[in-house]
Chimera marker file (.cmm) of the C-alpha trace (Angstrom):
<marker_set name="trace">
<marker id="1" x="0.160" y="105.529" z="-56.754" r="1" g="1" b="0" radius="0.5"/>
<marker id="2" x="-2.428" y="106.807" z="-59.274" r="1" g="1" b="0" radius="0.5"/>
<marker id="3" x="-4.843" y="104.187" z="-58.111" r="1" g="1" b="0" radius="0.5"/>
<marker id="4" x="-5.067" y="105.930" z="-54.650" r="1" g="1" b="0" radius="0.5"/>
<marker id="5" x="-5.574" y="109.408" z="-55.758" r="1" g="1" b="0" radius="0.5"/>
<marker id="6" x="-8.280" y="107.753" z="-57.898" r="1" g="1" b="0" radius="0.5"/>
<marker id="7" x="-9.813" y="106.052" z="-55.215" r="1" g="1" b="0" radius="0.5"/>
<marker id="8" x="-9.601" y="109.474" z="-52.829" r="1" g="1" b="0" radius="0.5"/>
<marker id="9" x="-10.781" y="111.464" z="-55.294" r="1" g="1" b="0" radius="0.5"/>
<marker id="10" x="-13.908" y="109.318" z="-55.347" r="1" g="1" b="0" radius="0.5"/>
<marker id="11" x="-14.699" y="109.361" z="-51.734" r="1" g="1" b="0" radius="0.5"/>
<marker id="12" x="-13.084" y="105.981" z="-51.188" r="1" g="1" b="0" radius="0.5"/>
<marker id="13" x="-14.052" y="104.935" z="-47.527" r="1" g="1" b="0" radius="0.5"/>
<marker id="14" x="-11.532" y="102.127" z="-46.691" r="1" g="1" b="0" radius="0.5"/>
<marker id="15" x="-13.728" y="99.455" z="-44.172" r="1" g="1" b="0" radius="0.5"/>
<marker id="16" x="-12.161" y="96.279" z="-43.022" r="1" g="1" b="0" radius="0.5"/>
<marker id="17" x="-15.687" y="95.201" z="-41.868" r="1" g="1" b="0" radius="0.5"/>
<marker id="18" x="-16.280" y="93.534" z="-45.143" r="1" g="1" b="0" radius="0.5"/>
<marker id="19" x="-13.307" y="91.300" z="-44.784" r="1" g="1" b="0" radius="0.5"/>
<marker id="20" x="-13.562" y="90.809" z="-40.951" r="1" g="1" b="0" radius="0.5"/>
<marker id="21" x="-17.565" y="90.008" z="-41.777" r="1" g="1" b="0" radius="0.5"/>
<marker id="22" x="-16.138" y="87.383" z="-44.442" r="1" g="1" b="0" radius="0.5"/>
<marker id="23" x="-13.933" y="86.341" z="-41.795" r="1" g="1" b="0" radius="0.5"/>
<marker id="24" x="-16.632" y="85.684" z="-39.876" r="1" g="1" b="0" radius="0.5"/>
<marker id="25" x="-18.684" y="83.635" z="-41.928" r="1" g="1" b="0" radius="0.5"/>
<marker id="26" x="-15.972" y="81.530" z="-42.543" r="1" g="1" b="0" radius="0.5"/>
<marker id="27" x="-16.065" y="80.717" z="-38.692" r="1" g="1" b="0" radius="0.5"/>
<marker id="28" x="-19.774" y="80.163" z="-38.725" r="1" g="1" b="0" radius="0.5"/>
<marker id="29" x="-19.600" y="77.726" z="-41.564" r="1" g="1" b="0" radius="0.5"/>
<marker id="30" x="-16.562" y="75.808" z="-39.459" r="1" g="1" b="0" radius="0.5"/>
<marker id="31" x="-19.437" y="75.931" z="-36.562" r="1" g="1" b="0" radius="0.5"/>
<marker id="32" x="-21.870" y="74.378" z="-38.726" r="1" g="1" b="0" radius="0.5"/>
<marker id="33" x="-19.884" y="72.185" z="-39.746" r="1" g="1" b="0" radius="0.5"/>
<marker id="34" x="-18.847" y="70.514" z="-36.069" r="1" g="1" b="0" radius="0.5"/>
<marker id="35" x="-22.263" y="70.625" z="-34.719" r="1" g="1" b="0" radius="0.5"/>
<marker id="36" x="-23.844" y="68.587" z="-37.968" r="1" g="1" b="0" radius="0.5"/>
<marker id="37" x="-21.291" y="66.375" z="-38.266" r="1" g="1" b="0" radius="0.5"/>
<marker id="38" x="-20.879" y="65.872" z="-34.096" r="1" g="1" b="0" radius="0.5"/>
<marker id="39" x="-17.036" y="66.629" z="-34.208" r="1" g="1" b="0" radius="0.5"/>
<marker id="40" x="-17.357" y="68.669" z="-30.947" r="1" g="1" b="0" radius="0.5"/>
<marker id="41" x="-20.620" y="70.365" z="-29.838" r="1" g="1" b="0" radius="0.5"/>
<marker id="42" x="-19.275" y="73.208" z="-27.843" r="1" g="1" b="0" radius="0.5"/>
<marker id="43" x="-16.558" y="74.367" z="-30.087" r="1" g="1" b="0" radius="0.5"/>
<marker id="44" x="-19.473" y="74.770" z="-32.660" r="1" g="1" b="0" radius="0.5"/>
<marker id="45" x="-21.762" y="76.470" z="-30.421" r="1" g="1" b="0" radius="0.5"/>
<marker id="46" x="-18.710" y="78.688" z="-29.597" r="1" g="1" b="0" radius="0.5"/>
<marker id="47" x="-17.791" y="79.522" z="-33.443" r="1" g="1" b="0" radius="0.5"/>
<marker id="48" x="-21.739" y="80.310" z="-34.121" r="1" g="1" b="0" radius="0.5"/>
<marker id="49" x="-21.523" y="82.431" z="-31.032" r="1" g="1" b="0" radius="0.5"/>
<marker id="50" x="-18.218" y="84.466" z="-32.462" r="1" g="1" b="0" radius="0.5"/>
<marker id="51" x="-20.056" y="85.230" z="-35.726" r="1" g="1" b="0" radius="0.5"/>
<marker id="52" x="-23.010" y="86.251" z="-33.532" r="1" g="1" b="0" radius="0.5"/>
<marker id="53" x="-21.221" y="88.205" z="-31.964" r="1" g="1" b="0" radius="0.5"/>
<marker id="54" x="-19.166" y="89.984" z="-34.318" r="1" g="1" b="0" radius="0.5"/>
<marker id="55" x="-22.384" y="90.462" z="-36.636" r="1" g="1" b="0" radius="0.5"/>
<marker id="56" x="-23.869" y="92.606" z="-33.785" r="1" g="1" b="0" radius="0.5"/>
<marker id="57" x="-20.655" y="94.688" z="-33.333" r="1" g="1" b="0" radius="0.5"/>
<marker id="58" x="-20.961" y="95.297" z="-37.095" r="1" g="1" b="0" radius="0.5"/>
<marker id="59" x="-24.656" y="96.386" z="-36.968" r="1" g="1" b="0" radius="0.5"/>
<marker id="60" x="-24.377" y="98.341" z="-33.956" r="1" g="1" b="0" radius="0.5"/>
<marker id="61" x="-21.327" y="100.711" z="-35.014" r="1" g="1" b="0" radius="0.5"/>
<marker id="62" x="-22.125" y="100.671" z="-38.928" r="1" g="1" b="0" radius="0.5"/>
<marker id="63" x="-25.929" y="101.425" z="-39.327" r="1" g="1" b="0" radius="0.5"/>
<marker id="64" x="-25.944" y="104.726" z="-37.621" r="1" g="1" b="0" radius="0.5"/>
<marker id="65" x="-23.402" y="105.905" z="-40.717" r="1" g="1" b="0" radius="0.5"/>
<marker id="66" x="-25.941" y="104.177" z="-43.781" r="1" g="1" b="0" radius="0.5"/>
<marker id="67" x="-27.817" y="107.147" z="-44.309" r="1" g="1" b="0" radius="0.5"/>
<marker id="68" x="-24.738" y="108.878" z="-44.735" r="1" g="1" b="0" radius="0.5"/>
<marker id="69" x="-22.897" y="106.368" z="-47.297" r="1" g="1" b="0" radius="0.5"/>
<marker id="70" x="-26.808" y="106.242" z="-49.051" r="1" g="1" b="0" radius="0.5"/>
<marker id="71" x="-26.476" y="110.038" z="-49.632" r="1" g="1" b="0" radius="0.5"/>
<marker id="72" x="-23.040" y="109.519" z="-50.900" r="1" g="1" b="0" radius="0.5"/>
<marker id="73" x="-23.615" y="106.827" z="-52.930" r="1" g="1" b="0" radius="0.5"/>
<marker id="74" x="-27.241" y="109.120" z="-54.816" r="1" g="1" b="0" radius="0.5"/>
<marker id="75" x="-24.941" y="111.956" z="-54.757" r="1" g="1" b="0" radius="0.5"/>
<marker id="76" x="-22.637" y="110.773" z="-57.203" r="1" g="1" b="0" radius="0.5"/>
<marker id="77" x="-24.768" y="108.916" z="-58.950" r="1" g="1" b="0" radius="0.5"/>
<marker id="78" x="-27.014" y="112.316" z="-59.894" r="1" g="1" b="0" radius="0.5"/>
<marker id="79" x="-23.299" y="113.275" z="-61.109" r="1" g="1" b="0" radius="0.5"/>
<marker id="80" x="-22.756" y="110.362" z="-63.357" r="1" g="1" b="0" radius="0.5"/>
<marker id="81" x="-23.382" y="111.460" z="-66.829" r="1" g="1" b="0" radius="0.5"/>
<marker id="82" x="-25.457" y="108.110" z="-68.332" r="1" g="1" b="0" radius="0.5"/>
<marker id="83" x="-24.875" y="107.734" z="-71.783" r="1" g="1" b="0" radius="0.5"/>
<marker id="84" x="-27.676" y="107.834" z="-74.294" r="1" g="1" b="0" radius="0.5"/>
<marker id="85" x="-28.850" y="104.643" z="-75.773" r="1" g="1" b="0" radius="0.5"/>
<marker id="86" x="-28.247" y="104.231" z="-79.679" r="1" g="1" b="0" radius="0.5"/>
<link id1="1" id2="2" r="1" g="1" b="0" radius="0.2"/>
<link id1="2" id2="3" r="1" g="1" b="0" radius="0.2"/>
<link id1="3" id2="4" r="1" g="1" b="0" radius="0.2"/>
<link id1="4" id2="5" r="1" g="1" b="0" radius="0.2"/>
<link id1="5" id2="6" r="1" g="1" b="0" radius="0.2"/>
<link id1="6" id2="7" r="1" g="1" b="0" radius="0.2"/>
<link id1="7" id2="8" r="1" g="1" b="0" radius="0.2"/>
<link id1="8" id2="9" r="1" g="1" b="0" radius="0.2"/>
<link id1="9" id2="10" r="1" g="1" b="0" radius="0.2"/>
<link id1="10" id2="11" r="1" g="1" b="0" radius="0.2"/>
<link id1="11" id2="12" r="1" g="1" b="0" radius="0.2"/>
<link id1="12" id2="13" r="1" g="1" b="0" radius="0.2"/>
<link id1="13" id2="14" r="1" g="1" b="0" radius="0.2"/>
<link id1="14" id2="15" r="1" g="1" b="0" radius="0.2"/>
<link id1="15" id2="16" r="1" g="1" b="0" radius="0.2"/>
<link id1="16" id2="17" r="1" g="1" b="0" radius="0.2"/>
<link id1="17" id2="18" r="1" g="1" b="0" radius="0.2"/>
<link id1="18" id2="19" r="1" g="1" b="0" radius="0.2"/>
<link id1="19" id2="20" r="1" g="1" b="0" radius="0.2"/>
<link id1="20" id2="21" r="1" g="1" b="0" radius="0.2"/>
<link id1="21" id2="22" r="1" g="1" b="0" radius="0.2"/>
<link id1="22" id2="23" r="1" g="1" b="0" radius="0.2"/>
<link id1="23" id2="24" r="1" g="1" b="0" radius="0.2"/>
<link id1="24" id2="25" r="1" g="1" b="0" radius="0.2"/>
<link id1="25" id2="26" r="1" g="1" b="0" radius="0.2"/>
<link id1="26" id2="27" r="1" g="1" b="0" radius="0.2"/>
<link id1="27" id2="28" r="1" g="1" b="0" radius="0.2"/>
<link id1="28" id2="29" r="1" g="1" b="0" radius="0.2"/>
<link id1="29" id2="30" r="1" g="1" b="0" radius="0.2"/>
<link id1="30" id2="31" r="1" g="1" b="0" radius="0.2"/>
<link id1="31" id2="32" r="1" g="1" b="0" radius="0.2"/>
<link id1="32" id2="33" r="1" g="1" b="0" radius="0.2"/>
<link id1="33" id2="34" r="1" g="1" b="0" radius="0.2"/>
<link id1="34" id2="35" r="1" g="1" b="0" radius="0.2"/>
<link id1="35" id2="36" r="1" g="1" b="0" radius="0.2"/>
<link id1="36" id2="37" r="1" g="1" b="0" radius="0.2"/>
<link id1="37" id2="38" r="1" g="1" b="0" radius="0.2"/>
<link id1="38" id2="39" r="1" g="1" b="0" radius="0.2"/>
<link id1="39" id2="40" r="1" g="1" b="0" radius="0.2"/>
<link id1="40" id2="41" r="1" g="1" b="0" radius="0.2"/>
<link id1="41" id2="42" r="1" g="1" b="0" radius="0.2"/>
<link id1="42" id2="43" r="1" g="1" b="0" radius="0.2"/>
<link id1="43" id2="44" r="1" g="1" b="0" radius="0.2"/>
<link id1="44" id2="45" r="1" g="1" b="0" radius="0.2"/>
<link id1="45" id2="46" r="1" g="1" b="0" radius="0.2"/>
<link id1="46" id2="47" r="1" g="1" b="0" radius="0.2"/>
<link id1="47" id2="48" r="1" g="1" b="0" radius="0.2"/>
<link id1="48" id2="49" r="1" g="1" b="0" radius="0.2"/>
<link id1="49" id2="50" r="1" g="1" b="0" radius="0.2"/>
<link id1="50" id2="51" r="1" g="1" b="0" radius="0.2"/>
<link id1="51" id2="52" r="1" g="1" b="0" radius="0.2"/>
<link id1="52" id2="53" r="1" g="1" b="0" radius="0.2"/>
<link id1="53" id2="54" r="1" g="1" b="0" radius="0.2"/>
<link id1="54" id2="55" r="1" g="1" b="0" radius="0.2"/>
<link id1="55" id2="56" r="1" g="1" b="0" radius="0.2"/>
<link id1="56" id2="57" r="1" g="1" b="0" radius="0.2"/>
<link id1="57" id2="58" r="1" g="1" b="0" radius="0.2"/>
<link id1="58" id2="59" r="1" g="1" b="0" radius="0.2"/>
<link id1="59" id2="60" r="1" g="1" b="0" radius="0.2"/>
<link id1="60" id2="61" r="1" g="1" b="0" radius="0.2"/>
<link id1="61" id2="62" r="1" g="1" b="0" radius="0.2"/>
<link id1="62" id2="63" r="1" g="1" b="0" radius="0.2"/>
<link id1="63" id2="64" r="1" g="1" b="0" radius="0.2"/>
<link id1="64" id2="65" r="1" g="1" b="0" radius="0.2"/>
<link id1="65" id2="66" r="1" g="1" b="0" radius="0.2"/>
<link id1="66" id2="67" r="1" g="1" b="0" radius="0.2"/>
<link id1="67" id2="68" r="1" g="1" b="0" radius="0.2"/>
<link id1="68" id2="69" r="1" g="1" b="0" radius="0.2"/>
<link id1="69" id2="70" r="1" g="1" b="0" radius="0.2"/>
<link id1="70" id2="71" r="1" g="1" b="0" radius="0.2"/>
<link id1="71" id2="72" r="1" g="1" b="0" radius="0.2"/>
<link id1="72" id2="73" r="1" g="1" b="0" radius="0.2"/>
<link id1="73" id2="74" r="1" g="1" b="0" radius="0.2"/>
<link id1="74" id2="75" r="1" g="1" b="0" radius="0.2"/>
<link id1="75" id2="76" r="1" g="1" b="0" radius="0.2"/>
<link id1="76" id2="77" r="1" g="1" b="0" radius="0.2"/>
<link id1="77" id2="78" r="1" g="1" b="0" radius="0.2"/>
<link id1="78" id2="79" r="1" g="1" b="0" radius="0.2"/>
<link id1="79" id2="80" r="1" g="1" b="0" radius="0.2"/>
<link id1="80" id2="81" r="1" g="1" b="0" radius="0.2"/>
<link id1="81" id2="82" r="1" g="1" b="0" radius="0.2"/>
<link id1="82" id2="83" r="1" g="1" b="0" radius="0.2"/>
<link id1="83" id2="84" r="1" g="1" b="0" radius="0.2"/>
<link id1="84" id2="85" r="1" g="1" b="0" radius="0.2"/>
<link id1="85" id2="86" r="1" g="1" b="0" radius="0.2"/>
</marker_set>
C-alpha cells in the first residue's frame, strides 16, 4: 500500500506499452528465427509483420505525449536536491 502512494505521489504514469513492446520483440525474434532457419516462411513473415505493426501503433499514439513526459521528467529533476561531492 505505501508503495502506491509513493509511486502517485511521484507522477507514476502506469504504461503497458513497455511490456506489450517486449511482447513484441519476443514475436519478432520467433519470426527471425523461422525465416533463417526455413521452419515456415509465411508464419515468419507474419510474426515480423505483428511487431511491425504493433511498433507503429506504439509510435503513432505515444510520441504526440513525449514532450509532455520530457517536461515531467526536467521538472523533477530541477527539484532533485543533488548532493555535494566530498
Amino acid at each position: 500500500m505505501q508503495t502506491a502512494e509513493h509511486e502517485h505521489e511521484h507522477g507514476h504514469e502506469g504504461s503497458l506499452w513497455p511490456a506489450v513492446i517486449g511482447l513484441a520483440v519476443l514475436v519478432l525474434v520467433a519470426g527471425l528465427i523461422l525465416i533463417l532457419r526455413n521452419i515456415n516462411f509465411t508464419l515468419g513473415v507474419g510474426l515480423i509483420a505483428v511487431f511491425i505493426i504493433t511498433f507503429g501503433v506504439f509510435v503513432t499514439r505515444e510520441v504526440k505525449s513525449w514532450p509532455h513526459v520530457i517536461e515531467m521528467f526536467f521538472a523533477r529533476l530541477r527539484g532533485t536536491a543533488i548532493p555535494s561531492e566530498p
